[in-house]
C-alpha positions, 0 to 999 in steps of 0.5 A: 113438913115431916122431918125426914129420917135419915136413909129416907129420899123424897122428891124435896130431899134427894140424896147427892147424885154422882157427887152433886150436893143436894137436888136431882143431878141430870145424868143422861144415862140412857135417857135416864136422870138418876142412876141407883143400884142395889142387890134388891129393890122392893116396891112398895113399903106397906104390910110387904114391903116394909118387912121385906125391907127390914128383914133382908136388909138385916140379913145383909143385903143392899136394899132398895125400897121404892113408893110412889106416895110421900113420905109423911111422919106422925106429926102431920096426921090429923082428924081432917079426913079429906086432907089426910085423904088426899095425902095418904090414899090413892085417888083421895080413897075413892075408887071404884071396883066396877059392877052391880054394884060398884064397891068403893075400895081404897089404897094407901099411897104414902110411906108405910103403905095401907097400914100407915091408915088401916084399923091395925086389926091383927089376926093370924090366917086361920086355921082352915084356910092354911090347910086350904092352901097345903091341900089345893094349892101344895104349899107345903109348911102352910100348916098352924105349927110350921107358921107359927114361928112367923106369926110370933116374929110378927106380932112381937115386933109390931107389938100384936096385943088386946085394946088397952081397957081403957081406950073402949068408946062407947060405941063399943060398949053398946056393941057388947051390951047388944051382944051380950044379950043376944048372947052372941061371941063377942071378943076383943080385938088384937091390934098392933099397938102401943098405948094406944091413946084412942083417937080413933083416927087410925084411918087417917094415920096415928097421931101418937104413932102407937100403931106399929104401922111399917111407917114406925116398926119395920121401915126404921129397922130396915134403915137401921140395917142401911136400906134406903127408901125413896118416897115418891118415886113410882115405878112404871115397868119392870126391866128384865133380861130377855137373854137370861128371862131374869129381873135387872132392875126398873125404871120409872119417874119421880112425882112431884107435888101435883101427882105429875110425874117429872124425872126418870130413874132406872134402878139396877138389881137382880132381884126385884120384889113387888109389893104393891098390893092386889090391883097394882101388882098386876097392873106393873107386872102387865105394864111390863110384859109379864105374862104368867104361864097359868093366864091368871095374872089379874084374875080371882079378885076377893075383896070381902064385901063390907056393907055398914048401917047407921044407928042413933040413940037418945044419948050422945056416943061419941064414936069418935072417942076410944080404940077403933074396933075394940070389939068384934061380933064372931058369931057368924064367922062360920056362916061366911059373916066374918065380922061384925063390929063397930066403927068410927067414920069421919062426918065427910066419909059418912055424908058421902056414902049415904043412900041419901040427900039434901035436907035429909042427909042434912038432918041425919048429920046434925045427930052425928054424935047420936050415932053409931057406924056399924060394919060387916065383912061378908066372905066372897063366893066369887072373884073379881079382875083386875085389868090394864087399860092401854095408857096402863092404868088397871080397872077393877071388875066385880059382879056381886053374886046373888048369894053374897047379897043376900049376906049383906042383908042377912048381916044387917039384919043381924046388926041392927037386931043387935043395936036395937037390943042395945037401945038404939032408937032409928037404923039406916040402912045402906040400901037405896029406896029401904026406909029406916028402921024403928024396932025389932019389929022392922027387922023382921020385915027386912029379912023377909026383903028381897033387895035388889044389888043395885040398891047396896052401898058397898066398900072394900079395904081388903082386896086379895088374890089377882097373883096366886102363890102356889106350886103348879105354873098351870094355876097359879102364878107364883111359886110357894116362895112368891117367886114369878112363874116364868121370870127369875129374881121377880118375887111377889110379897103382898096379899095378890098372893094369897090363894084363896080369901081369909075372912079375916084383916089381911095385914098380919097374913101379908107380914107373914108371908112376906117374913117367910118369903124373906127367910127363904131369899136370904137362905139363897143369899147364903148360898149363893144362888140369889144374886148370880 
């Protein structure tokens, strides 16, 4: 068991309730077991939470932050991936955008959010995609200069920097070497780190806790200031005042150790912020009657396909050894391949999500420390959805576009001319029924293919979009600030916002964002208007 910081509650460490010593007190206000109150209750403490959090606490508000996953400090996480899986993401990591094919997409559920087990790839929104946004969807400062003070605030306090030299694995060795002689780009990658020890365990929650995950960075500095965080604690709906159509707080239940929910709780706060990412945000806000005026609410789903190939050397790589993508191929950026790179994955992670079985996968897992787990991120030429089923859980749908396949294929093909230029004897492929490959030669023959959607793995970790920030209620569905169209003091502030796909790690945008949405509430506060 973690020790717990103080300002931080969990189901096994409650705060005294209306002066009862340690435990829930049951208060029946209501119907209600717990009363809190604040000036601001965010929900959520990843990427937009955890900032959200720290910055308007520091500017002086009473701050609130409630997550429905546990609190687990870095002394608990280890390179057992199923544990930690099932501590740390929603549904142990496993669930599933439906269509042709299913996308495996997961979510982080624990204190710190995605990026207590993201790879911390910290990228600033490019440029094209900022003048995107100014130019369709009129937010006005999204322009390089105008965010660049926010991109800076961000990345020095999550200490955004290159790979310590040595931390470079040799999977990400053969990477260059590959690259180099194909004399594509290859650069470094700019993570949120400091000392890095690489464990390559990033997936799974940092061991040292060099990863400036909010978990370490933002949420201590929110506490710091006098924010409280009450893990464990999953908000079912949103309260409004149906008089005034504004935020008055939420309501929902404490999870207990089983999943199974057990005491209620209301919070009261005029200024609510959801933070929950892509597919919850909608699903809460649907859950309590929120409905945009645009009828968007849950539309424009992006979540940049990634498709990932398995190769094997004659030499022992240990991919699990060094910095988790120290490198990333940028050749094909403009042609909708974003990335492509190097990446350890978990024995478990790997044997399950194989087009393969029995005896075969059991050969290809006894050569694990031959291998080299190769990715892509494939920009998405269409959008998905997100809905509510009626016990109110959401349900994600995603058609891949015929186009998008044919990028995956092209992107494999790419990779794997690449790790046989650097040496690599076989490549498997996530694509059921292709045989493996053996040479260049094969790869050729692979582009020539037409593979059918059915056929391809494919995972996510990048959902975007289903709430999209912009300033016509006919479109989107919340202002350029991240207010709710359509219901005072609800404030969005996570990547649901985002107008239009990145091609790039989402995080650092989410931070940004979320950083310049707090700057303009606390200019509220100041005057006046925020809280009344």
């Amino acid at each position: 068991m973690a020790s717990i910081p103080q300002g931080v509650y969990t189901r096994d460490h409650w705060p005294a309730v209306g002066g009862t010593a340690g435990g829930l007190r049951k208060r029946w206000w209501g119907g209600y077991e717990v009363e809190l109150r604040a000036d601001v209750i965010i929900i959520g403490s990843g990427a937009g939470g955890g900032v959200m959090a720290a910055e308007l606490a520091e500017g002086g508000l009473d701050v609130l932050v409630l997550e429905e996953g546990g609190y687990h400090g870095t002394e608990e996480f280890t390179a057992d991936g199923a544990a930690m899986a099932r501590k740390l993401y929603r549904d142990g990591g496993l669930t599933f955008a439906l269509g042709t094919p299913p996308v495996m997409f997961s979510e982080g559920r624990c204190v710190g959010g995605s990026t207590t087990i993201n790879g911390g790839m910290s990228w600033r929104t490019p440029d094209m995609i900022l003048e995107r946004w100014r130019r369709e969807d009129g937010i006005s400062d999204a322009t390089p200069d105008k965010m660049a003070r926010y991109f800076e605030r961000v990345e020095s306090f999550i200490s955004a920097r290159l790979n310590d030299p040595e931390t470079l694995g040799r999977d990400n060795e053969l990477l260059k070497q590959g690259a180099d002689k194909k004399g594509w780009r290859i650069i470094q990658n700019i993570r949120n780190t400091v000392h890095c020890a690489g464990s390559n365990n990033c997936a799974f929650g940092c061991p040292t806790g060099a990863k400036q995950s909010t978990l370490v960075s933002y949420l201590p500095r929110a506490l710091r200031f006098g924010a409280r965080v009450y893990a464990d604690c999953r908000v079912d709906k949103l309260l409004l005042d149906e008089r005034e159509n504004r935020a008055r707080g939420v309501s929902g239940r404490v999870i207990e150790s089983n999943g199974q929910p057990s005491h209620r709780f209301v919070a009261h706060a005029p200024v609510v912020v959801v933070c929950c990412g892509s597919v919850q945000t909608p699903a809460l806000l649907a859950r309590s009657g929120l409905k945009s005026p645009s009828g968007q609410l849950g539309h424009n789903l992006a979540l940049h396909p990634n498709a990932k190939l398995v190769a094997l050397f004659d030499e022992d790589v240990e991919a699990y050894k060094g910095a988790h993508q120290f490198y990333q191929v940028r050749e094909f950026q403009e042609q909708g391949i974003g990335v492509l790179t190097a990446i350890n994955v978990p024995p478990g992670i790997i044997a399950m999500s194989m087009p393969m079985y029995g005896e075969r996968l059991g050969a290809l897992m006894r050569d694990y420390q031959r291998m080299v787990i190769a990715g892509c991120l494939i920009e998405d030429s269409v959008t998905g959805r997100v809905r509510v089923t009626p016990g109110g859980k959401p349900v994600c749908t995603y058609q891949l576009a015929r186009r998008d396949a044919q990028q995956a294929v092209r992107a494999m093909s790419l990779l794997s001319e690449l790790m046989f230029t650097a040496g690599a004897k076989r490549i498997i492929l996530p694509f059921e029924g292709v045989p493996e490959l053996t040479s260049i030669d094969d790869v050729r023959w692979l582009r020539n293919q037409h593979i059918g959607r059915e056929s391809m793995e494919l995972l996510t970790v990048h959902m975007m979009g289903t709430a999209r920030m912009g300033d016509d209620p006919r479109r989107h569905v919340c202002d350029p600030r991240g207010q709710l169209y359509g219901a005072r003091g609800v404030y969005l502030a996570d990547a649901s916002v985002f107008p239009s796909p990145i091609g790039v790690n989402p995080m650092e945008t989410v931070m940004t964002l979320a950083t310049r949405s707090a700057e303009k509430l606390l200019r509220d506060h100041q005057s006046g208007r925020l809280l009344s």
